[in-house]
C-alpha positions in Angstrom: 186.5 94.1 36.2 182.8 94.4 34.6 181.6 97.8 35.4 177.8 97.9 34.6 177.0 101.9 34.8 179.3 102.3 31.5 178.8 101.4 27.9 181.7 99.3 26.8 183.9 100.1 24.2 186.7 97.7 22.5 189.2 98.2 20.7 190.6 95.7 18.6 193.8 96.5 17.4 196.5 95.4 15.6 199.0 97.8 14.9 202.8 98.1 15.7 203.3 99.7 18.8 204.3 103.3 18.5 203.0 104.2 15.5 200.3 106.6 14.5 197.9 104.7 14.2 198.5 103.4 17.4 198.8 106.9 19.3 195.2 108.3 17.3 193.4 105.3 18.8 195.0 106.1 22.2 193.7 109.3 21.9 189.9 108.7 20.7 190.1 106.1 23.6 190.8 109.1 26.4 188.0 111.0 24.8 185.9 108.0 25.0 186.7 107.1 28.9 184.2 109.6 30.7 181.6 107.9 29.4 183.1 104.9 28.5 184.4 101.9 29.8 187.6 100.9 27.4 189.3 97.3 27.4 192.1 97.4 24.7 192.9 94.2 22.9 196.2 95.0 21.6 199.8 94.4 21.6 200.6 95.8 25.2 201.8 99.7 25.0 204.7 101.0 26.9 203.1 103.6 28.6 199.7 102.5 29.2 196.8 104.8 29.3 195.2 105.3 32.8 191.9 104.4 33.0 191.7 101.7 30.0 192.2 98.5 30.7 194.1 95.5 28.9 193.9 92.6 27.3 196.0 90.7 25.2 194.2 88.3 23.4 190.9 88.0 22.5 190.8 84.4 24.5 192.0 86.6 27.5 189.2 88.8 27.1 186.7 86.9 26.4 187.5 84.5 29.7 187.5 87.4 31.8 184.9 89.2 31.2 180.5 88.7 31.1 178.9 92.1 29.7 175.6 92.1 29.7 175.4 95.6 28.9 175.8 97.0 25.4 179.5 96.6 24.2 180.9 98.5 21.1 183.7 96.7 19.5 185.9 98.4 17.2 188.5 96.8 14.8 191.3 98.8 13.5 193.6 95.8 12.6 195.8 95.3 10.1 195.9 91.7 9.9 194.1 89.0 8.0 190.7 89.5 7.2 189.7 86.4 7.4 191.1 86.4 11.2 189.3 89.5 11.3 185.6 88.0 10.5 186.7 85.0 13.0 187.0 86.6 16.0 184.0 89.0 15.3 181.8 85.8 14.5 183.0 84.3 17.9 182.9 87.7 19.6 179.0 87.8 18.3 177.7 84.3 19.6 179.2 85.6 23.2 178.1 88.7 23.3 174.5 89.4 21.9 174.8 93.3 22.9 177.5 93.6 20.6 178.0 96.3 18.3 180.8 96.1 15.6 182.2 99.2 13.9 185.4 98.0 11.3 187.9 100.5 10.5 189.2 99.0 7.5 193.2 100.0 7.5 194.4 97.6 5.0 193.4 96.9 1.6 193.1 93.1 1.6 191.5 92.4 -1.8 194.0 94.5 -3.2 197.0 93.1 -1.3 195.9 89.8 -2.5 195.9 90.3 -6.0 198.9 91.9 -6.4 200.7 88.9 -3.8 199.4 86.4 -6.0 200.6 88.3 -9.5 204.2 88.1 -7.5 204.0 85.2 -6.0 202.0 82.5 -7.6 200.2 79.9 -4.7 197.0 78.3 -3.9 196.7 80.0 -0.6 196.8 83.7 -1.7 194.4 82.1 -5.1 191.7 81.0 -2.1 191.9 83.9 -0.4 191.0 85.8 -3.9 188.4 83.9 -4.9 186.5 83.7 -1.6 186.9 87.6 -0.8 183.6 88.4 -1.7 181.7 85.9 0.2 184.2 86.9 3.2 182.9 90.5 2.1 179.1 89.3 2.5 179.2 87.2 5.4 181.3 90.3 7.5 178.2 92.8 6.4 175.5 90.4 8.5 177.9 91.0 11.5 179.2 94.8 10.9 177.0 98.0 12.3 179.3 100.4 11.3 181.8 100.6 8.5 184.9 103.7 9.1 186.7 104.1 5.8 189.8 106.3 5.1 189.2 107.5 1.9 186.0 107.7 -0.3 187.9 105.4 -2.8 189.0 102.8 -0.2 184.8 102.6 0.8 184.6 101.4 -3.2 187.4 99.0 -3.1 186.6 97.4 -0.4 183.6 96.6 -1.7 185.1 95.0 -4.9 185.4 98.1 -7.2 182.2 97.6 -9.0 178.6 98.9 -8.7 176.6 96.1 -9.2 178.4 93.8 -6.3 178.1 97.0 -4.3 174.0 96.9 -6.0 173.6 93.1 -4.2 175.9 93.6 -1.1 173.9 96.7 -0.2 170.5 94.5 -0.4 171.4 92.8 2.4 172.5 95.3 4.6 170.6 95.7 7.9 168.8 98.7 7.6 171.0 100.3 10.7 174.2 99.4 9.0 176.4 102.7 8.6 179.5 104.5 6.5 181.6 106.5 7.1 184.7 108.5 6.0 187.0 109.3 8.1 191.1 110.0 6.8 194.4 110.2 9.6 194.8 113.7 10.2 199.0 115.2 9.5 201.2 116.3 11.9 202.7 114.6 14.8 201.2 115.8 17.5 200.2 112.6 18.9 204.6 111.9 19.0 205.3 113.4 22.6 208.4 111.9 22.4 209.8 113.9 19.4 211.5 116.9 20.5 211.9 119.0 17.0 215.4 120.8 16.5 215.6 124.4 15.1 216.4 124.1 11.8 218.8 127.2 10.2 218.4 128.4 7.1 220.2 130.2 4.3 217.4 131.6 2.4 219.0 132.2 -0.7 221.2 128.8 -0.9 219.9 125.9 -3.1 219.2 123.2 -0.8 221.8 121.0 -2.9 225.0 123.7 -2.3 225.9 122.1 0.8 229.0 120.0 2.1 226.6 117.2 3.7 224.9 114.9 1.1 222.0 115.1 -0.4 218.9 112.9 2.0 216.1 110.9 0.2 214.2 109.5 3.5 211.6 106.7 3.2 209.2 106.0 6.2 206.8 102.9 6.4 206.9 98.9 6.3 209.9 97.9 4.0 207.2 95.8 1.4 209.8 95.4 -1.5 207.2 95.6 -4.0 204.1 96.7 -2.7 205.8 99.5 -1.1 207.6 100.4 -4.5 211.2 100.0 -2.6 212.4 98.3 -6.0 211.5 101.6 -7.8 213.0 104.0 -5.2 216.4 102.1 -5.3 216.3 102.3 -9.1 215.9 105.9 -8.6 218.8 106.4 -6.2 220.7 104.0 -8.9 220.3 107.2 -11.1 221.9 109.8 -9.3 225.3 110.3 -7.9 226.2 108.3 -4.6 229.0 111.0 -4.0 226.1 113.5 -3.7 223.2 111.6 -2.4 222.6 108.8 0.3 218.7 107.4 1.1 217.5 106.1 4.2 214.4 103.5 4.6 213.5 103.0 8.0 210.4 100.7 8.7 210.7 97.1 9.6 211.8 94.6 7.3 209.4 91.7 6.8 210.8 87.9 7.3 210.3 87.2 3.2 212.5 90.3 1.9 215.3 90.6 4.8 217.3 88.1 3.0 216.7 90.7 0.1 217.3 93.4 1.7 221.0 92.4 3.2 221.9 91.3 -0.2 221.0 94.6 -1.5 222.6 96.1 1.5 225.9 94.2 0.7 226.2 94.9 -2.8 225.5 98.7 -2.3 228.5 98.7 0.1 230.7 97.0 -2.7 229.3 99.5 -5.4 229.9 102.6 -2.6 226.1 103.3 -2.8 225.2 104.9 0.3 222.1 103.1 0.9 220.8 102.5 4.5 217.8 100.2 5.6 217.7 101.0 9.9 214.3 99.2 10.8 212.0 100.1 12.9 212.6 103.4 15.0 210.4 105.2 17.6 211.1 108.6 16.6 211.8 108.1 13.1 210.7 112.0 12.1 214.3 112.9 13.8 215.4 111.8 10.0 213.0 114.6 8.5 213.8 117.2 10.6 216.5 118.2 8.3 216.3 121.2 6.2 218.0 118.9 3.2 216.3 115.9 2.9 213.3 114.6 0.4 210.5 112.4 1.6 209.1 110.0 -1.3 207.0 107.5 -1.4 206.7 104.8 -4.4 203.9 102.6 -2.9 201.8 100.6 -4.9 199.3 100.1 -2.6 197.8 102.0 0.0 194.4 104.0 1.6 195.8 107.2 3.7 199.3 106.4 4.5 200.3 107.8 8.1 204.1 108.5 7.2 203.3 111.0 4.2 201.0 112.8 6.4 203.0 113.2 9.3 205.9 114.3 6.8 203.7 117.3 6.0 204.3 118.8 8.9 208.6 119.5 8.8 208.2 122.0 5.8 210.3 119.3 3.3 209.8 118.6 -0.1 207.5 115.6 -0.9 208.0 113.2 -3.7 204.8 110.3 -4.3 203.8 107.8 -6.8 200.5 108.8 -8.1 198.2 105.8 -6.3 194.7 107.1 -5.5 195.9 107.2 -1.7 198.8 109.6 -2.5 196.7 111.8 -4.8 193.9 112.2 -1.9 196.9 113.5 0.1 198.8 115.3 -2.5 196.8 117.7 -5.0 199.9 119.0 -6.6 200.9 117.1 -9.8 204.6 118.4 -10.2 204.7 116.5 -6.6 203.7 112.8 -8.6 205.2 110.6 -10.3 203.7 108.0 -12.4 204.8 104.2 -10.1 207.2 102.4 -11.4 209.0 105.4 -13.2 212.2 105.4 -11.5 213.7 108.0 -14.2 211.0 110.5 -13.7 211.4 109.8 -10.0 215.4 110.8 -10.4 214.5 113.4 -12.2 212.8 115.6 -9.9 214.5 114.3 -6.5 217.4 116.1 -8.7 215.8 119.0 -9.7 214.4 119.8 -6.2 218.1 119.8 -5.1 219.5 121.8 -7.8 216.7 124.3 -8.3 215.6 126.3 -5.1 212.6 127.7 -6.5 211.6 124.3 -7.4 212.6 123.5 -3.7 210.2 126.4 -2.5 207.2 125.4 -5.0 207.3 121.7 -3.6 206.7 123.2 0.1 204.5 125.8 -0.5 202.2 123.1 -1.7 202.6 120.6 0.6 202.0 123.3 3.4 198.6 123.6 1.4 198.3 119.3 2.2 199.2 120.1 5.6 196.1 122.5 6.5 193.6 120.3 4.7 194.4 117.5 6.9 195.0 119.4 10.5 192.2 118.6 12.3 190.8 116.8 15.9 190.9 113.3 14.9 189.9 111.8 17.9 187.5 113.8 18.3 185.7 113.7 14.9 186.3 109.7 15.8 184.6 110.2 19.5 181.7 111.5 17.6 181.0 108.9 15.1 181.1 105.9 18.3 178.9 108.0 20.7 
């Protein structure tokens, strides 16, 4: 399997299958491949890419394989950092031509601190208190840092200049940032077959027999996603005339939540529907009458809202750093955890079609800021 005339490139990745995410790094990975030997460690794909090979475990890998040549190994995981700086300390005493770029797709010290305001333990307070040391110790092993966002780059490293000051004094000299957001648009969902939509230009988007859609797109995180405030939003407006759709999975600690909300809405004739995961789940925006919001709490470049720029709907978002890189129009925010102002406007948009008309014009604005070659601009910064 070791092929010595190629410089080797791994990906280390953990991300749900089918998602954007996953599909971008697909695509870097065929840019990468004619000079490039590629070994994915990774949940296995359904349609895997010729020409990369596979692994599914690091163990696996790492038994299989002697490189002496150079290897590049790039993380894009969303897991645990700590499990993160494990397997690139182990991945470092194996391989001495090793050369770690992180793509940091989570904020961790972030997540943390707002787990352990919810949720009060000694294992999320550990993980808090030894962040920056896990911060330090990650910097002696990392080449090359890939951010999203300019603001994510200053979070991960704690928010504050003077730990940024001492991290930054011992940094290898070689050490490198860089920023790089997702691009919009699906493109990268060959599945998705998009269905003309017909419209009436002059009819209010709310003057229609079918109900009114709110659609949500991403991991069903009750809190950190804000999917308490979007239900208290939804609580606001008439079930007869609107119904709102999360789709995402459900994680093990809120699905008893979830069917309890799920069960009561039925009771109360709320027309509230949590589906799960779904491999095309743009089929739900491709709808000339439905509203895409997002109350997150936390987030860095969230693929859903950029991939929702491209159907030409209205956008609603909380205004989070993340959502304002995305967004630049402030009649599009609302402030998190304002469930009224969040009614408010889904309700205005519907009523009021030049509101309606506003909200796209400027999220087709969003869409062309963000349209660009991403795996290419990401081919550039590994070669």
């Amino acid at each position: 399997m070791d092929i010595i005339n190629k410089n080797t490139v791994i990906f280390f990745i953990n991300a749900s299958k089918g998602t954007g995410q996953f599909a971008r790094l697909e695509s870097a990975s065929k840019a990468l491949l004619k000079s490039h030997n590629v070994i994915w460690v990774s949940p296995e794909p359904e349609q895997p890419v010729n020409g990369i090979n596979y692994s599914r475990s690091v163990k696996d890998f790492a038994n299989n394989n002697d490189y002496s040549n150079p290897i590049e190994l790039i993380f894009s995981s969303e897991s645990d950092i700590l499990k993160n700086l494990l397997v690139i300390i182990f991945l470092k005493s194996k391989y001495r031509h090793v050369k770690i770029t992180f793509m940091q797709r989570i904020d961790s010290f972030a997540n943390y601190v707002f787990n352990f305001k919810k949720f009060i333990s000694l294992n999320i307070f550990l993980r808090v208190i030894s962040f920056p040391l896990i911060i330090f110790i990650s910097s002696l092993f990392i080449n090359k840092y890939i951010f999203q966002t300019p603001f994510a780059m200053k979070d991960y490293f704690l928010k504050n200049n003077l730990s940024c000051f001492f991290i930054a004094i011992f940094f290898k000299t070689n050490t490198q940032l860089y920023i790089l957001p997702n691009n919009s648009g699906i493109k990268w969902n060959s599945s998705f077959q998009r269905k003309p939509v017909l419209k009436n230009k002059n009819e209010s988007p709310g003057n229609s027999n079918s109900k009114r859609k709110i659609v949500y797109i991403g991991n069903i995180q009750y809190y950190g996603k804000g999917i308490d405030t979007l239900l208290s939003a939804y609580k606001q407006l008439d079930p007869a005339l609107y119904k709102i759709i999360f789709i995402g999975n459900i994680p093990k600690q809120f699905i008893k939540k979830i069917d309890d909300i799920s069960s009561k809405a039925s009771e109360k004739t709320f027309d509230i529907e949590f589906l799960g995961h779904k491999k095309t789940p743009h089929n739900f925006l491709n709808d000339s009458k439905t509203l895409y919001v997002s109350a997150s709490r936390l987030d860095l470049c969230p693929n859903s809202l950029l991939e929702a720029l491209e159907f030409n709907i209205p956008i609603l978002v909380s205004d989070i750093d993340a959502h304002k890189y995305i967004i630049r129009d402030k009649k599009l925010i609302f402030s998190q955890n304002n469930a009224n102002a969040l009614a408010s406007k889904a309700s205005a948009l519907f009523d009021n079609k030049k509101i309606w008309d506003e909200n796209t014009n400027s999220v087709s604005e969003s869409f062309k800021r963000f349209d660009f070659n991403w795996a290419g601009k990401f081919a550039m910064l590994i070669d």
